[in-house]
TIVO-2410 file (N, C-alpha, C; in nm, 3 decimals):
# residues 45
REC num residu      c1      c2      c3 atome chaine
REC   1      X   5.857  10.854  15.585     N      A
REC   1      X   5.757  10.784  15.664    CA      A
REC   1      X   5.773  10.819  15.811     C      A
REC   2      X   5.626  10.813  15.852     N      A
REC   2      X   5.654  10.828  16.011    CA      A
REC   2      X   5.690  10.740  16.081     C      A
REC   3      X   5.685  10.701  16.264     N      A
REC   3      X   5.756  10.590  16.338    CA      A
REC   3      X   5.646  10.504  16.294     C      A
REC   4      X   5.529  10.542  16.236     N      A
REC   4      X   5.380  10.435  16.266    CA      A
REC   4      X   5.365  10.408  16.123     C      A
REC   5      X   5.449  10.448  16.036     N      A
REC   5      X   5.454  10.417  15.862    CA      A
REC   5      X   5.338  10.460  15.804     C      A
REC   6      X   5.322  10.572  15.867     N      A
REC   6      X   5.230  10.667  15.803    CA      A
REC   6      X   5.277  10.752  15.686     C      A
REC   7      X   5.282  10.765  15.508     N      A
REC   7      X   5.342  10.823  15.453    CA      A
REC   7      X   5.289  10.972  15.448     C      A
REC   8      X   5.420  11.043  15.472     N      A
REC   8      X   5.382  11.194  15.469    CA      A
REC   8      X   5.393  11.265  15.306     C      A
REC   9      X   5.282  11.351  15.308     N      A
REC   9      X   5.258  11.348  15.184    CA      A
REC   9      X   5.362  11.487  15.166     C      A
REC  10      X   5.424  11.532  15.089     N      A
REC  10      X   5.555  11.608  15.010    CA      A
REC  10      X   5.527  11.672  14.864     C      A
REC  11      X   5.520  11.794  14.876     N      A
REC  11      X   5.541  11.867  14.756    CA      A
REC  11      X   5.633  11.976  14.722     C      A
REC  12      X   5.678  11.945  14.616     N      A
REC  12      X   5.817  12.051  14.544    CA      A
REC  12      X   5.788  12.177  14.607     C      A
REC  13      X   5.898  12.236  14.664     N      A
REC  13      X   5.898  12.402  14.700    CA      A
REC  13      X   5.943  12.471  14.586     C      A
REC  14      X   6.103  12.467  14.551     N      A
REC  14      X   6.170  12.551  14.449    CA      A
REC  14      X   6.230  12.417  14.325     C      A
REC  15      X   6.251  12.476  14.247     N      A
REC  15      X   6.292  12.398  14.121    CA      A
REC  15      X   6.449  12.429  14.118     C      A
REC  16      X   6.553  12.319  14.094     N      A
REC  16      X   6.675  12.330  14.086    CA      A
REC  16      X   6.712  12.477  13.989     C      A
REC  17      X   6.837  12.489  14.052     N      A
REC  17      X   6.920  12.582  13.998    CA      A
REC  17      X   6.959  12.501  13.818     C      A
REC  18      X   7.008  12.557  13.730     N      A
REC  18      X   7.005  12.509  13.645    CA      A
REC  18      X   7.142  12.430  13.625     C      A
REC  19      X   7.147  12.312  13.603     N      A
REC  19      X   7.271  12.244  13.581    CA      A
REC  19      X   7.269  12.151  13.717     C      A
REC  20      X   7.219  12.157  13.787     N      A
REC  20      X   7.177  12.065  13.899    CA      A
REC  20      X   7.047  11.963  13.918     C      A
REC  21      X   7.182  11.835  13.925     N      A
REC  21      X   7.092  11.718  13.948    CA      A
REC  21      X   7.004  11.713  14.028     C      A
REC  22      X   6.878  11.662  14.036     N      A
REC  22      X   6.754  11.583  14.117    CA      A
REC  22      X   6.849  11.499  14.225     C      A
REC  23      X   6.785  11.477  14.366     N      A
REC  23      X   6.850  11.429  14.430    CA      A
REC  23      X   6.854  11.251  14.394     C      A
REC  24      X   6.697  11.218  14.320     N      A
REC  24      X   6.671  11.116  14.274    CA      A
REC  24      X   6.773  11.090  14.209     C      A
REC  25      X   6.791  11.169  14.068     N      A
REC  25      X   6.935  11.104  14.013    CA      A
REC  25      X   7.057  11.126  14.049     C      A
REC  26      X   7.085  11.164  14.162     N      A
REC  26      X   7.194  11.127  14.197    CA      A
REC  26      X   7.250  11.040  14.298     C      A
REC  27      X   7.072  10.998  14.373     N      A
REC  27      X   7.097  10.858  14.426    CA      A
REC  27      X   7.131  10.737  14.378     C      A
REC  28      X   7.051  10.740  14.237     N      A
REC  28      X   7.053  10.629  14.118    CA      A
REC  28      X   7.223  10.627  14.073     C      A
REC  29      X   7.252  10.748  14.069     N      A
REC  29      X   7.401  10.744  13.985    CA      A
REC  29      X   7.484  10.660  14.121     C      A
REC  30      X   7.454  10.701  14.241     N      A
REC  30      X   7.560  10.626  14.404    CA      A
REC  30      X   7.522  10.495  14.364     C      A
REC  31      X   7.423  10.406  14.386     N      A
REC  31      X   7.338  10.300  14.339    CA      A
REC  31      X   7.405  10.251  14.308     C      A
REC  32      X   7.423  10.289  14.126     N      A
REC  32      X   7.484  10.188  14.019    CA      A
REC  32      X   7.639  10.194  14.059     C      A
REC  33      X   7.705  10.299  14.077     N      A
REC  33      X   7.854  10.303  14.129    CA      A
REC  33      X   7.877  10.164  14.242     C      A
REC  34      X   7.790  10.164  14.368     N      A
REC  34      X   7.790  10.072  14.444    CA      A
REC  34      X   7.780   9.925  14.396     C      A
REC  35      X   7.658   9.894  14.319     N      A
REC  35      X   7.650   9.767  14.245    CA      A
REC  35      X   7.761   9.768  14.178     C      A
REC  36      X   7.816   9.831  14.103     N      A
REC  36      X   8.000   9.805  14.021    CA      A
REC  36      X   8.060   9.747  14.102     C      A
REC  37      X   8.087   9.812  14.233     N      A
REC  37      X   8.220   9.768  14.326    CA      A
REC  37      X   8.183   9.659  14.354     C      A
REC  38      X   8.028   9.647  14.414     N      A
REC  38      X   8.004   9.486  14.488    CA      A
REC  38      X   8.045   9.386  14.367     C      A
REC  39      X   8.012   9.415  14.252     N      A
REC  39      X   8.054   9.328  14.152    CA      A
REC  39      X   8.197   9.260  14.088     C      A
REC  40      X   8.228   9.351  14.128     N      A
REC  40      X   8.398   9.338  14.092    CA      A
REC  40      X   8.456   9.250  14.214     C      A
REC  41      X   8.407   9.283  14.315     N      A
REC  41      X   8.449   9.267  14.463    CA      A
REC  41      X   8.426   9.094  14.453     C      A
REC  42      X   8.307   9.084  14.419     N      A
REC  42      X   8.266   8.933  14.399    CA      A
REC  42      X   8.318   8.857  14.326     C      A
REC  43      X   8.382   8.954  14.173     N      A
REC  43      X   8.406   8.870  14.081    CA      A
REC  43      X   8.553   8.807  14.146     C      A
REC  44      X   8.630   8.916  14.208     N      A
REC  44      X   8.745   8.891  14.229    CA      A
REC  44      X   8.773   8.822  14.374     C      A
REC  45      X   8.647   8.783  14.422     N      A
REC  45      X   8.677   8.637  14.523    CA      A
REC  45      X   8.630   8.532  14.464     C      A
***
């Protein structure tokens, strides 16, 4: 997004190398790792 939250519109250039994650899933995979710790973190106060 721009400073005025204008969405810029984005299209695929090259297609991953093979055996390489989407950046999408490997945000999702940080994500759920993070929700674990906060969880544990909580359980154990």
């Amino acid at each position: 997004y721009r400073m005025d939250h204008v969405p810029i519109p984005l299209k695929k250039v090259v297609d991953p190398p093979p055996g390489i994650l989407p950046d999408e899933e490997i945000l999702r995979m940080i994500l759920k790792e993070v929700r674990r710790i906060k969880a544990e973190k909580k359980e154990a106060a």
